[in-house]
C-alpha positions in Angstrom: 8.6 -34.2 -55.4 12.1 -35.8 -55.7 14.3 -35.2 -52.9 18.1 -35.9 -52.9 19.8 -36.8 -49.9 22.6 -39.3 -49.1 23.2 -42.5 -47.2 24.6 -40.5 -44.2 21.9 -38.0 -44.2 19.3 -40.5 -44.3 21.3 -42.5 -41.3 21.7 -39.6 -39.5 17.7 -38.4 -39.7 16.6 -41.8 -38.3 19.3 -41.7 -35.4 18.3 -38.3 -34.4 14.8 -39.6 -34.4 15.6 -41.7 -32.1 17.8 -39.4 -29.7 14.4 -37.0 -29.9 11.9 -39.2 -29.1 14.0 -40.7 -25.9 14.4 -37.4 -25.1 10.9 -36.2 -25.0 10.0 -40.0 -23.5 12.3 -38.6 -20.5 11.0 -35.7 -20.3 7.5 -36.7 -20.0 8.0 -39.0 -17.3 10.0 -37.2 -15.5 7.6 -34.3 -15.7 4.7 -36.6 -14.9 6.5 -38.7 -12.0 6.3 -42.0 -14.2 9.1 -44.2 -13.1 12.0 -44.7 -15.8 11.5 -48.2 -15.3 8.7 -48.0 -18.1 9.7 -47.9 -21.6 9.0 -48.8 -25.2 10.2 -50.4 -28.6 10.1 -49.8 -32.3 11.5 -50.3 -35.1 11.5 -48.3 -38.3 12.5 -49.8 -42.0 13.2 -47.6 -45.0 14.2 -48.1 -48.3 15.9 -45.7 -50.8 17.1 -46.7 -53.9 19.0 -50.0 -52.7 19.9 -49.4 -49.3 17.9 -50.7 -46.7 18.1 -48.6 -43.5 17.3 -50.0 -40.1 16.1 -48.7 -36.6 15.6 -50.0 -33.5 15.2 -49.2 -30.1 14.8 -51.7 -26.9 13.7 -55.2 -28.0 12.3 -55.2 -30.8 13.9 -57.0 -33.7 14.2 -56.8 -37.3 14.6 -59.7 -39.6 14.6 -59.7 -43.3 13.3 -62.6 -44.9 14.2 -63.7 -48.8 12.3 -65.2 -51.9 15.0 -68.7 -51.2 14.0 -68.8 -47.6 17.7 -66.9 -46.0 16.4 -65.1 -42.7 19.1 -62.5 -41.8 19.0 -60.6 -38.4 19.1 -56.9 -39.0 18.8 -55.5 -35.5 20.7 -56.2 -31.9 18.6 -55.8 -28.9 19.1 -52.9 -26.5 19.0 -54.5 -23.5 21.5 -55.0 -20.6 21.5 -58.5 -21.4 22.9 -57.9 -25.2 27.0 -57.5 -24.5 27.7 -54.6 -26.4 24.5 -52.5 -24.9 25.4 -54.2 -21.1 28.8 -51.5 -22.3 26.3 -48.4 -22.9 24.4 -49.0 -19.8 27.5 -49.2 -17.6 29.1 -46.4 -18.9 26.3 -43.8 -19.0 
């Protein structure tokens, strides 16, 4: 099987992903009285064709390495201490 999809389908799949699986996170704690102080991290990598597409949730990083050595960061944390997620947090 070949499948055709574009760059902002592909994007969108792994940020609803995410959305779901906070949601159901949430929703199992709540229903289990597991305080929301527990949580988790991940970070998902695809490839197709030659974009690179990169997840992330909470602290988990993603760095991409090269054959001449360049490291390049390819995540930002999600934590209140990264600026522009300390912005989500206050505003949700």
């Amino acid at each position: 099987f070949f499948f055709f999809f574009n760059v902002q389908e592909i994007a969108n799949a792994l940020h609803e992903t995410f959305v779901q699986i906070d949601k159901n996170m949430r929703q199992h704690f709540t229903e289990n009285n597991i305080a929301l102080s527990q949580g988790s991290t991940g970070v998902v990598a695809v490839v197709w064709g030659q974009t690179l597409f990169i997840g992330n949730a909470g602290d988990a990083r993603c760095v991409l390495g090269t054959a001449t050595g360049e490291v390049y960061r390819m995540s930002v944390d999600h934590t209140p201490q990264e600026r522009s997620e300390a912005e989500v947090w206050l505003h949700s």
